[in-house]
Biopython code that builds the backbone (N, CA, C, O; Angstrom):
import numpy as np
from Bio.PDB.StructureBuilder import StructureBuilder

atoms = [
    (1, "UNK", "N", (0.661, -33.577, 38.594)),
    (1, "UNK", "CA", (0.880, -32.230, 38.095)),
    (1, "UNK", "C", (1.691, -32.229, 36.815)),
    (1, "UNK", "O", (1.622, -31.313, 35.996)),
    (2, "UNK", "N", (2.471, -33.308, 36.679)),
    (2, "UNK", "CA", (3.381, -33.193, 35.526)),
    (2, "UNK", "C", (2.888, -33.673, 34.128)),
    (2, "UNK", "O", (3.298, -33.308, 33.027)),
    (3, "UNK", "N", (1.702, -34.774, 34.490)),
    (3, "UNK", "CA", (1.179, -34.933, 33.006)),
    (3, "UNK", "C", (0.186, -34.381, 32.583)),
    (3, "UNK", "O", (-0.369, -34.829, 31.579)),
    (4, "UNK", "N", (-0.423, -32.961, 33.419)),
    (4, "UNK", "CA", (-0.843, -32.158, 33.334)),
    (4, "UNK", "C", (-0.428, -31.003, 32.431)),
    (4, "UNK", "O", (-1.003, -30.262, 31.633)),
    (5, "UNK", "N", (0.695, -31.145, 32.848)),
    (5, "UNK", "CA", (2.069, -29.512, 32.115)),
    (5, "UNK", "C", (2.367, -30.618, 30.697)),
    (5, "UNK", "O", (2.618, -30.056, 29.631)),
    (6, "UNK", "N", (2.336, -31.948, 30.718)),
    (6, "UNK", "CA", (2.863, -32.510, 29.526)),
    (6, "UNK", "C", (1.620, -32.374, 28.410)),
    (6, "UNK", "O", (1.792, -32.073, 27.229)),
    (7, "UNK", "N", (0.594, -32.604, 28.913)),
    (7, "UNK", "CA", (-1.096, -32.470, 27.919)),
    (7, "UNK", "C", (-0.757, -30.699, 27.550)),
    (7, "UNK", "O", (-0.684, -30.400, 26.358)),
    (8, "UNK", "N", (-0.583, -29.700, 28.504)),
    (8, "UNK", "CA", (-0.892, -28.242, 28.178)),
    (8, "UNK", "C", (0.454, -28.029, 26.800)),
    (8, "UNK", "O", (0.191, -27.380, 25.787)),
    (9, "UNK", "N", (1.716, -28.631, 26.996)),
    (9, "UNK", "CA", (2.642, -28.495, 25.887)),
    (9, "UNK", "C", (2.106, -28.887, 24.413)),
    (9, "UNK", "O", (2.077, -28.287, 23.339)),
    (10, "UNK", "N", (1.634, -30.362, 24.917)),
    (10, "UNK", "CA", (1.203, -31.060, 23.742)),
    (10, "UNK", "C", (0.498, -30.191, 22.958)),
    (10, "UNK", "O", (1.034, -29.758, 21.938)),
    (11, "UNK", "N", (-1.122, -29.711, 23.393)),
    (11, "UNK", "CA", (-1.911, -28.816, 23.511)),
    (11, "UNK", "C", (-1.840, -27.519, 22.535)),
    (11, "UNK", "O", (-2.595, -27.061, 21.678)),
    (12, "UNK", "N", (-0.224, -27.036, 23.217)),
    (12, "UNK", "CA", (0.462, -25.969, 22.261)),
    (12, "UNK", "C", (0.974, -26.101, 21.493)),
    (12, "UNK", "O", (0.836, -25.341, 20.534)),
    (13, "UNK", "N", (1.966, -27.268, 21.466)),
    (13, "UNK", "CA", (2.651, -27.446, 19.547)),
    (13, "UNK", "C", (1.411, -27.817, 18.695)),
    (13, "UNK", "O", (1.304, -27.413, 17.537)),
    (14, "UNK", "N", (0.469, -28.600, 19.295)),
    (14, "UNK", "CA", (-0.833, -29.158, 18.230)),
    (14, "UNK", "C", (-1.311, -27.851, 17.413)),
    (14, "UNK", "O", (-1.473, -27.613, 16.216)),
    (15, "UNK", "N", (-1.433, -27.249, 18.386)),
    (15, "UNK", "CA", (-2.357, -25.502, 18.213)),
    (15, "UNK", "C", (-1.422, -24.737, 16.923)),
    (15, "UNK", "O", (-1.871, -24.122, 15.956)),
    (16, "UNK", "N", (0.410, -25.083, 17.373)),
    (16, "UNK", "CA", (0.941, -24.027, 16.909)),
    (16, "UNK", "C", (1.582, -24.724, 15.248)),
    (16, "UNK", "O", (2.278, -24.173, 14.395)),
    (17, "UNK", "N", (1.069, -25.939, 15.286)),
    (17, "UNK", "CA", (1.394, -27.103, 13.586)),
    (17, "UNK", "C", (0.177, -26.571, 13.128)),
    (17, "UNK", "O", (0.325, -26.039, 12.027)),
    (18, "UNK", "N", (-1.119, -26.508, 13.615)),
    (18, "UNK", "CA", (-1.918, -26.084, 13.053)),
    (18, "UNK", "C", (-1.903, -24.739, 12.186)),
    (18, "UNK", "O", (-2.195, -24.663, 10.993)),
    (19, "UNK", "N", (-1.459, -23.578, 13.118)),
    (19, "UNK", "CA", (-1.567, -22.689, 12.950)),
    (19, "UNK", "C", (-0.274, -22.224, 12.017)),
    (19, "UNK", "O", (-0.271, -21.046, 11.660)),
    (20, "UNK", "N", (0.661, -22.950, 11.663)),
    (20, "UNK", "CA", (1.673, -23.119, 10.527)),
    (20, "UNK", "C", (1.037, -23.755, 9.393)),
    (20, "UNK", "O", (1.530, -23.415, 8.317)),
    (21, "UNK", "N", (0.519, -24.203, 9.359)),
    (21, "UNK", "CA", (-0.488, -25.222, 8.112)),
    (21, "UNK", "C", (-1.338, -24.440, 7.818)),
    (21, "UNK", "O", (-1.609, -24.531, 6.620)),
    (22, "UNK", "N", (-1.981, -23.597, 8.406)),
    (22, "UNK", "CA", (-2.737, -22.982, 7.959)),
    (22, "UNK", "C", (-2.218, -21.130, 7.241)),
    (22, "UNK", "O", (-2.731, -20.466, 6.340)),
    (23, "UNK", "N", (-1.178, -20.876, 8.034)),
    (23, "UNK", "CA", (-0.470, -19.983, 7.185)),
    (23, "UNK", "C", (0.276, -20.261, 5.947)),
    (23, "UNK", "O", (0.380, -19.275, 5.217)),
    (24, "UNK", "N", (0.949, -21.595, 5.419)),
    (24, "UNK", "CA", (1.202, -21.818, 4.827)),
    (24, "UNK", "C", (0.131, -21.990, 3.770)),
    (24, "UNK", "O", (0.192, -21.150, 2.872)),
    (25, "UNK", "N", (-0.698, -22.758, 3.687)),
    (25, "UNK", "CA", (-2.215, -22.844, 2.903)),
    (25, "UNK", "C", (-2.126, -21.682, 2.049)),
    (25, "UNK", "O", (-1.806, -21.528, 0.871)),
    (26, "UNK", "N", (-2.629, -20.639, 3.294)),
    (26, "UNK", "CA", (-2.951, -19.305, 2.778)),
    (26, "UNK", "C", (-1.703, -18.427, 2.112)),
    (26, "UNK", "O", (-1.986, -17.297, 1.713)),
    (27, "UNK", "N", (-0.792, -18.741, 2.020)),
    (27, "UNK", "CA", (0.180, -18.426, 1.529)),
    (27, "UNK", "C", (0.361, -19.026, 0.004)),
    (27, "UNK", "O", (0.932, -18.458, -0.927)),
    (28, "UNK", "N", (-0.165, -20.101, -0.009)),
    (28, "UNK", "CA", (0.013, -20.811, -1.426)),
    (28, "UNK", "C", (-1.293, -20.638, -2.113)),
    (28, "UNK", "O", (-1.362, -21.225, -3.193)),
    (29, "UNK", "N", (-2.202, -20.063, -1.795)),
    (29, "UNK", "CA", (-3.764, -19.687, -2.451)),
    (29, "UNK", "C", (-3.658, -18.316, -2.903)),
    (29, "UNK", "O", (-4.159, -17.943, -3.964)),
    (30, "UNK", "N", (-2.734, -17.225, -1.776)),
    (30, "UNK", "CA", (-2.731, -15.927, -2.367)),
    (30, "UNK", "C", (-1.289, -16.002, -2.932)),
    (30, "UNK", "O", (-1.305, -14.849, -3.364)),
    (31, "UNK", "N", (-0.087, -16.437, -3.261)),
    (31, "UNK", "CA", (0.454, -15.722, -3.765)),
    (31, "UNK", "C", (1.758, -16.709, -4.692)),
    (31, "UNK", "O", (2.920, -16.475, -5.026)),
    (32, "UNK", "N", (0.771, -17.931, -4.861)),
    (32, "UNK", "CA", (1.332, -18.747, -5.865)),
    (32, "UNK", "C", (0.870, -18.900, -7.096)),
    (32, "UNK", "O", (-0.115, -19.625, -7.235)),
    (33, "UNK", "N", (1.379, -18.351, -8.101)),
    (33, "UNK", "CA", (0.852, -18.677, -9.845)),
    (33, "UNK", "C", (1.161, -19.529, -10.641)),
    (33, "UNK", "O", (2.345, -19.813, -10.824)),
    (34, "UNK", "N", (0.030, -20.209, -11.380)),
    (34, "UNK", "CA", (0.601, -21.136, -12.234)),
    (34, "UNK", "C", (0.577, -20.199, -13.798)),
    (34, "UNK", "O", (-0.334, -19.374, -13.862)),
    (35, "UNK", "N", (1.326, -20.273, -14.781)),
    (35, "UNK", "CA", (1.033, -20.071, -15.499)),
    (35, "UNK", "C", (1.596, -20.996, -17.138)),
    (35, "UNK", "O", (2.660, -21.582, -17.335)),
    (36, "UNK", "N", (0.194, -20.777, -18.252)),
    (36, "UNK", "CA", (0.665, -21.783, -19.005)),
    (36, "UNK", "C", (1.813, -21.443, -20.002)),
    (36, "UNK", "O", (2.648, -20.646, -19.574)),
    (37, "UNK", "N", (1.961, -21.855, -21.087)),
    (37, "UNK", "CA", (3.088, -21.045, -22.460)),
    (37, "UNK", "C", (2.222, -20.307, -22.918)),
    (37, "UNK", "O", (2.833, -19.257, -23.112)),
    (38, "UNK", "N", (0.912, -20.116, -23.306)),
    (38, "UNK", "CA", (0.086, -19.396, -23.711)),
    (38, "UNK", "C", (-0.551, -18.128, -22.974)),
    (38, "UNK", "O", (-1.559, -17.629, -23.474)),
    (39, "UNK", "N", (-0.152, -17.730, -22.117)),
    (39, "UNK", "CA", (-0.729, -16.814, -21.125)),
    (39, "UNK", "C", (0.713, -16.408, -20.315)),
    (39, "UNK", "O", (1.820, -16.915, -20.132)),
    (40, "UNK", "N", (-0.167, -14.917, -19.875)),
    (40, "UNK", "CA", (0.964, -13.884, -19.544)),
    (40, "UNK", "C", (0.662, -13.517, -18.476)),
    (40, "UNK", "O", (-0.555, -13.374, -18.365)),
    (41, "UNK", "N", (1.676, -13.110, -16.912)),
    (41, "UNK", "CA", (0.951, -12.670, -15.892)),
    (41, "UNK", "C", (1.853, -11.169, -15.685)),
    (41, "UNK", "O", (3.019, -10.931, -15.998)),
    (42, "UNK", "N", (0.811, -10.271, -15.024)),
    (42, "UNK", "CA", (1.166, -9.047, -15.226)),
    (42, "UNK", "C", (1.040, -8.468, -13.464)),
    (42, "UNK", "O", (-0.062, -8.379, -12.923)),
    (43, "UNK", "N", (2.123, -8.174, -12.858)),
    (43, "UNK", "CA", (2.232, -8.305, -11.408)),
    (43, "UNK", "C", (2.564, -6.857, -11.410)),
    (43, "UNK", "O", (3.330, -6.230, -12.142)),
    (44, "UNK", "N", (1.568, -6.342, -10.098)),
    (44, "UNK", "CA", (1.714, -4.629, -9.757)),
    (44, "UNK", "C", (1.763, -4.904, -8.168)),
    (44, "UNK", "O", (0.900, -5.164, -7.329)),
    (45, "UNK", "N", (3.323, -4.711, -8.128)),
    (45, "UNK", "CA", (4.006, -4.532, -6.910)),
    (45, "UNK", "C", (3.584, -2.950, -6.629)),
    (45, "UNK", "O", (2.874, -2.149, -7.237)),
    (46, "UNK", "N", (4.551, -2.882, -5.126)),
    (46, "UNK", "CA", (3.788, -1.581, -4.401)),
    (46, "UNK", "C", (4.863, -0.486, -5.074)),
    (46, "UNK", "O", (4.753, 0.649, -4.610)),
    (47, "UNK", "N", (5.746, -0.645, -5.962)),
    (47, "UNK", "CA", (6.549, 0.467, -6.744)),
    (47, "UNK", "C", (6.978, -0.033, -7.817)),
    (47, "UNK", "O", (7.541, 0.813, -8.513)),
    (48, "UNK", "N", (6.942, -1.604, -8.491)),
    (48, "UNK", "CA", (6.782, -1.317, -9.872)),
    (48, "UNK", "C", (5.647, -2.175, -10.607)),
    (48, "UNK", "O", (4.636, -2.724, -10.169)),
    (49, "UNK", "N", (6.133, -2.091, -11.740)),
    (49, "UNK", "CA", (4.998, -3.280, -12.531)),
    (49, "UNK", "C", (5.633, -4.494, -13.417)),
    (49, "UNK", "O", (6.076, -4.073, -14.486)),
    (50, "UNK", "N", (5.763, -5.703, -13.255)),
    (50, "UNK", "CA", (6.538, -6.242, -14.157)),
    (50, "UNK", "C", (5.338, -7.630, -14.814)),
    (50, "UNK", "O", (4.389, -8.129, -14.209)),
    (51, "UNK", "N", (5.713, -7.862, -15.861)),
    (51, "UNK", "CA", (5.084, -8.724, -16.800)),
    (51, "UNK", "C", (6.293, -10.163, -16.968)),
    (51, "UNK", "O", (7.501, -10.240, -17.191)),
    (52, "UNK", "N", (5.008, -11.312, -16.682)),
    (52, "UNK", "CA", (5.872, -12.552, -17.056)),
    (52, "UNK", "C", (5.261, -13.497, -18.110)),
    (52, "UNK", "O", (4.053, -13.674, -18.265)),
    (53, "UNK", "N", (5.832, -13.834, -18.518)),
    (53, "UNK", "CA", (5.532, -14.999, -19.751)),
    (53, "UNK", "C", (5.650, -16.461, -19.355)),
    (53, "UNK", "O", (6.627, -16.962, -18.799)),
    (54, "UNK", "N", (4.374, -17.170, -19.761)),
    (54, "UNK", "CA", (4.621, -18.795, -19.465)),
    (54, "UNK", "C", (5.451, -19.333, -20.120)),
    (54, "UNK", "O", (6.207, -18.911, -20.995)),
    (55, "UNK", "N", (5.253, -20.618, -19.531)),
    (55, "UNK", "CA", (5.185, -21.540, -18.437)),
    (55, "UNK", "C", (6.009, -21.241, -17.629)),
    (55, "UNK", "O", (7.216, -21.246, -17.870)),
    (56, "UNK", "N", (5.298, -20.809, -16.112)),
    (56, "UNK", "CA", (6.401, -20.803, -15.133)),
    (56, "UNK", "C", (5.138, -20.859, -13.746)),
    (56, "UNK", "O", (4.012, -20.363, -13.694)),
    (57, "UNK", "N", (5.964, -21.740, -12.665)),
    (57, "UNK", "CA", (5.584, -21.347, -11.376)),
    (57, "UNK", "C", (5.905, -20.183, -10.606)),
    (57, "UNK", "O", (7.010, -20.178, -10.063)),
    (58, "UNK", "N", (5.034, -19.042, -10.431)),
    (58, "UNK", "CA", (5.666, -17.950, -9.776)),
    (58, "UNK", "C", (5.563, -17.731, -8.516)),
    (58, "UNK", "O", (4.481, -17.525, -7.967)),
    (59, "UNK", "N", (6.464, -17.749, -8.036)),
    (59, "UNK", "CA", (5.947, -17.035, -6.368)),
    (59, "UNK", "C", (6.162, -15.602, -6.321)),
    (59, "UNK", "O", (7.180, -14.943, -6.532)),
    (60, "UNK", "N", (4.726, -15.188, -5.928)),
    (60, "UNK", "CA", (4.379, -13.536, -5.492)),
    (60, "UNK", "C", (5.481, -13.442, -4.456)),
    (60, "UNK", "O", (5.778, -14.394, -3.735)),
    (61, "UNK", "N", (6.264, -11.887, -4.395)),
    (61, "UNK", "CA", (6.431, -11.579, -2.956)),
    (61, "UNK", "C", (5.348, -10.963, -2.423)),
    (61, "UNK", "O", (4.415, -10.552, -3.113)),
    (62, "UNK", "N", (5.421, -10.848, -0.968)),
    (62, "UNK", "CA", (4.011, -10.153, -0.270)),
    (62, "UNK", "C", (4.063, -8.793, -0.564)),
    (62, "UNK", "O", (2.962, -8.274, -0.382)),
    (63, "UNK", "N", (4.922, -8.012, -0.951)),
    (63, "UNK", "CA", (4.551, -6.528, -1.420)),
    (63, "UNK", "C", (3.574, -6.492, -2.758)),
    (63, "UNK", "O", (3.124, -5.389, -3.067)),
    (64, "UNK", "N", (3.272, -7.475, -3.454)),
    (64, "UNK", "CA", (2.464, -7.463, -4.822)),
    (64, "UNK", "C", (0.779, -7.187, -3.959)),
    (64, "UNK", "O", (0.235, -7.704, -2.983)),
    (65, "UNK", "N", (0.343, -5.947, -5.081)),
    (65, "UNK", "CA", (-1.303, -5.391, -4.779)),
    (65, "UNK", "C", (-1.641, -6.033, -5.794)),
    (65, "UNK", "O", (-2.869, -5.969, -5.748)),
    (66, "UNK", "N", (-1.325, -6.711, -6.835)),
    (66, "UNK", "CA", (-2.646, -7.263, -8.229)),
    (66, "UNK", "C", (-2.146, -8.282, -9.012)),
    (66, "UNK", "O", (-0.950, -8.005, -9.109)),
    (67, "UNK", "N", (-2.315, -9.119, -9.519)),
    (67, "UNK", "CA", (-1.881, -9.873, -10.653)),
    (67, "UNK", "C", (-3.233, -9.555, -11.470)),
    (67, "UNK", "O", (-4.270, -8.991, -11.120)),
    (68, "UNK", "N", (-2.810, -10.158, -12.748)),
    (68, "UNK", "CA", (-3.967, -10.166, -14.062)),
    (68, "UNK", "C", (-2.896, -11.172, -14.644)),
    (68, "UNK", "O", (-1.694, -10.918, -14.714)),
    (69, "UNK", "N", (-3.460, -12.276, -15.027)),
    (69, "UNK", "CA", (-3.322, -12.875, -16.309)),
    (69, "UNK", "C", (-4.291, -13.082, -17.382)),
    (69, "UNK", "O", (-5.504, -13.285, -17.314)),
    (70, "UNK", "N", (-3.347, -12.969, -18.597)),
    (70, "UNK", "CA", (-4.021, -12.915, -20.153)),
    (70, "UNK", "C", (-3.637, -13.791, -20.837)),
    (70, "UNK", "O", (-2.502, -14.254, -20.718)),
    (71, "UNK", "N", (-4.455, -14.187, -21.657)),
    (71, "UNK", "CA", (-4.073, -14.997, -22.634)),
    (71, "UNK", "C", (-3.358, -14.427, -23.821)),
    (71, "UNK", "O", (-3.266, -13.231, -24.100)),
    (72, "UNK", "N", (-2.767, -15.645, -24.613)),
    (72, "UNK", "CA", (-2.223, -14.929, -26.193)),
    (72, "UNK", "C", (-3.220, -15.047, -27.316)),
    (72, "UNK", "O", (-4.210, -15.777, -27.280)),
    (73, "UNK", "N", (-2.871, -14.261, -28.321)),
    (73, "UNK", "CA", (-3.395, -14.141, -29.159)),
    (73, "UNK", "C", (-3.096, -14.915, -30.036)),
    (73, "UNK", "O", (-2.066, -14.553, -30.603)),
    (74, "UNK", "N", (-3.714, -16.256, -30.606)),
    (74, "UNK", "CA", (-3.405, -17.284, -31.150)),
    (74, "UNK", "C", (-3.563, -16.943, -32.586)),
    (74, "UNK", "O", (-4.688, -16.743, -33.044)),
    (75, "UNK", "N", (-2.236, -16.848, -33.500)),
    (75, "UNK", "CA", (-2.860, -16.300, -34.799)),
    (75, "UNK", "C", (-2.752, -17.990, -36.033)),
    (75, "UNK", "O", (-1.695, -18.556, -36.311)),
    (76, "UNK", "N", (-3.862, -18.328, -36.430)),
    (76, "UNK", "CA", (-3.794, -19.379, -37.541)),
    (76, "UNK", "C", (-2.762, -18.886, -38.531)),
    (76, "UNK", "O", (-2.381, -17.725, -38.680)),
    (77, "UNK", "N", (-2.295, -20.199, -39.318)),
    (77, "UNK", "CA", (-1.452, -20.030, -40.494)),
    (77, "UNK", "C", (-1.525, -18.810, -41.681)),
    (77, "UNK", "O", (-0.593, -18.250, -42.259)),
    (78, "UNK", "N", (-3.347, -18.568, -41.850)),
    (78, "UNK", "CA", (-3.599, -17.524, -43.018)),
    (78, "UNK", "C", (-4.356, -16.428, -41.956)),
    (78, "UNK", "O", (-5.403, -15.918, -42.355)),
    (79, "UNK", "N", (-3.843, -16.062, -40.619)),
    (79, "UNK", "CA", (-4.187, -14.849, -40.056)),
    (79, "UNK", "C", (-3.462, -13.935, -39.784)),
    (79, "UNK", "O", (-2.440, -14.502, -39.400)),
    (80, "UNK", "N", (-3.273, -12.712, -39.714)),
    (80, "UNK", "CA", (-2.480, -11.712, -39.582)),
    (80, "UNK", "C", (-2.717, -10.586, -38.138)),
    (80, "UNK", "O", (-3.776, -10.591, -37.509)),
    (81, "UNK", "N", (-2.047, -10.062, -37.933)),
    (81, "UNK", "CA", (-2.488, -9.220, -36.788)),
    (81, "UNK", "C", (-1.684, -7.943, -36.799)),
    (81, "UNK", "O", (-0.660, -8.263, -37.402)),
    (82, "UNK", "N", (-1.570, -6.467, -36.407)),
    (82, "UNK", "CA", (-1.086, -5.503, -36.611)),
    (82, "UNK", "C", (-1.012, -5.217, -34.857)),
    (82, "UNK", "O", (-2.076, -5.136, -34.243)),
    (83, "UNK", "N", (-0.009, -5.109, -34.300)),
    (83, "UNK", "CA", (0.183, -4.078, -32.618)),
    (83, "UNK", "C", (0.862, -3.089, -33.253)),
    (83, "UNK", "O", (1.658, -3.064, -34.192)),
    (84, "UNK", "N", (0.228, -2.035, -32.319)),
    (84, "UNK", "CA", (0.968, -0.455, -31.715)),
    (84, "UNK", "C", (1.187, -0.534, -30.855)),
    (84, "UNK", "O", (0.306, -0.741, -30.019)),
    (85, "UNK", "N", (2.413, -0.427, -30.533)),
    (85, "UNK", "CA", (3.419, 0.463, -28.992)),
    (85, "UNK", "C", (3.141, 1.203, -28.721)),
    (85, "UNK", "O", (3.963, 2.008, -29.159)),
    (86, "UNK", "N", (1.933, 2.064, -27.828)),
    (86, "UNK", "CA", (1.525, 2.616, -27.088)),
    (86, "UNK", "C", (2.396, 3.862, -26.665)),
    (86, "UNK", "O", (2.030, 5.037, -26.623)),
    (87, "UNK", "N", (3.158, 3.536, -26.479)),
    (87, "UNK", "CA", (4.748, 4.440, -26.236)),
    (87, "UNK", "C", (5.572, 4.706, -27.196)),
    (87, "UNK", "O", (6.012, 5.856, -27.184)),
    (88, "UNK", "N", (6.009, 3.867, -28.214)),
    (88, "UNK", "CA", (6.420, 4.559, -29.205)),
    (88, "UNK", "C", (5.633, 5.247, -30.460)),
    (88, "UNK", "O", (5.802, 6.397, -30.864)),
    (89, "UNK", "N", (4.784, 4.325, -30.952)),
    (89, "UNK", "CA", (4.075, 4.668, -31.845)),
    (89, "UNK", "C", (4.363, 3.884, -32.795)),
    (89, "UNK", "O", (4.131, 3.975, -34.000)),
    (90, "UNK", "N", (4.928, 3.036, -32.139)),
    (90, "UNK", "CA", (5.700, 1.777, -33.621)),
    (90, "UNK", "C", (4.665, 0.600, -34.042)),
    (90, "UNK", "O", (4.596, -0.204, -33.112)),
    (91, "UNK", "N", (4.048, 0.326, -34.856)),
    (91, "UNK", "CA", (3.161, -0.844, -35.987)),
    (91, "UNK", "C", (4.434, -1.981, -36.146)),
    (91, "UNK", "O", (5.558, -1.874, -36.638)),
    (92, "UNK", "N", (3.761, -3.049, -35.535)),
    (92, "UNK", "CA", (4.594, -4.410, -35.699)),
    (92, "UNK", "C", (3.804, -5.326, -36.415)),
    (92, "UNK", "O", (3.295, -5.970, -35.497)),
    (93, "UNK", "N", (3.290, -5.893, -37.673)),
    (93, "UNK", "CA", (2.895, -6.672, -38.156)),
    (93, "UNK", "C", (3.410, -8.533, -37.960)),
    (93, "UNK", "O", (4.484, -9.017, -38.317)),
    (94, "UNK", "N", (2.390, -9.166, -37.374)),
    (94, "UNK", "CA", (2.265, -10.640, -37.012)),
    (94, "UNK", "C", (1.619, -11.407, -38.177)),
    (94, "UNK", "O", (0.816, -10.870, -38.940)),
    (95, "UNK", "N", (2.048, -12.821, -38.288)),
    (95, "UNK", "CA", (1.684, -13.120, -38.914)),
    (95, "UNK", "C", (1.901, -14.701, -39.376)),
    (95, "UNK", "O", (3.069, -15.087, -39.322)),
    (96, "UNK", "N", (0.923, -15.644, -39.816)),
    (96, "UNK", "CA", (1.205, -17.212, -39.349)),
    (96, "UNK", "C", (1.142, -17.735, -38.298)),
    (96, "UNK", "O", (1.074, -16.898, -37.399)),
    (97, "UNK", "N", (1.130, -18.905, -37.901)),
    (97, "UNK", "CA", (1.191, -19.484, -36.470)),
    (97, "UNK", "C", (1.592, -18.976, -35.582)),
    (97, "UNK", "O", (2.747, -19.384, -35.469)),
    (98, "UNK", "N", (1.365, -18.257, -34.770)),
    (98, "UNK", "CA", (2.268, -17.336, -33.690)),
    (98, "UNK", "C", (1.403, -16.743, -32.498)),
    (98, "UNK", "O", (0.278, -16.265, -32.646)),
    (99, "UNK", "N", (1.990, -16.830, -31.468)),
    (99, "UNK", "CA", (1.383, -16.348, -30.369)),
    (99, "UNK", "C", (1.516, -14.720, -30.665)),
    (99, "UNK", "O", (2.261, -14.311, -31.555)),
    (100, "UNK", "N", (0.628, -13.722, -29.735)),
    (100, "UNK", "CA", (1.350, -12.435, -29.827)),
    (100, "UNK", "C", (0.401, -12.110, -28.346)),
    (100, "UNK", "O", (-0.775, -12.459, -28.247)),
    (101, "UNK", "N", (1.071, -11.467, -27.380)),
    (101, "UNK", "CA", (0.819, -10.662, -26.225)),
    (101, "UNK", "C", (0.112, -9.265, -26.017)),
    (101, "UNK", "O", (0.025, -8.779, -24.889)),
]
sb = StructureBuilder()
sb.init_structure("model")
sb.init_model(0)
sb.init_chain("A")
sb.init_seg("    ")
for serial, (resi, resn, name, xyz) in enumerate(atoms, 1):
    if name == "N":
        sb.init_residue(resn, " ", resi, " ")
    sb.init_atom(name, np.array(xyz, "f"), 0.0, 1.0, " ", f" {name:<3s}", serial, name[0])
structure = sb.get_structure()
């Protein structure tokens, strides 16, 4: 009877390593980011929104509904680029080697 109750234990930690390995997995597929120096990740939690800049390993908390990552805008030595602030209304001129978001 007893190496009976010793197989049914076994049985259950096997079941329950499994079933940790496999939450963990799924934990690192949904809510781990890599991101490079060139790319931006843009995280919409369930009350705010925040934006990160590479290189970084991020860990999601589980309240996050979306990521999006983007790339930068790679400008050559003789290229130029013009952003508007959306919100202010402010024109920032880029220009030369330079990333811009």
């Amino acid at each position: 009877f007893e190496t009976t109750n010793n197989k049914n234990n076994n049985m259950i930690l096997l079941l329950l390593a499994v079933a940790t390995m496999a939450l963990a997995l799924l934990y690192a597929f949904l809510f781990i980011r890599f991101i490079d120096q060139d790319e931006q990740l843009i995280i919409d939690d369930i009350t705010t929104k925040s934006i990160i800049n590479g290189p970084k390993v991020i860990f999601l908390p589980l309240s996050t509904r979306r990521t999006e990552k983007k790339k930068a805008l790679t400008l050559g030595s003789t290229e130029y680029c013009v952003i508007k602030n959306i919100l202010s209304g402010e024109n920032v001129s880029r220009w030369g080697r330079s990333w811009s978001f």
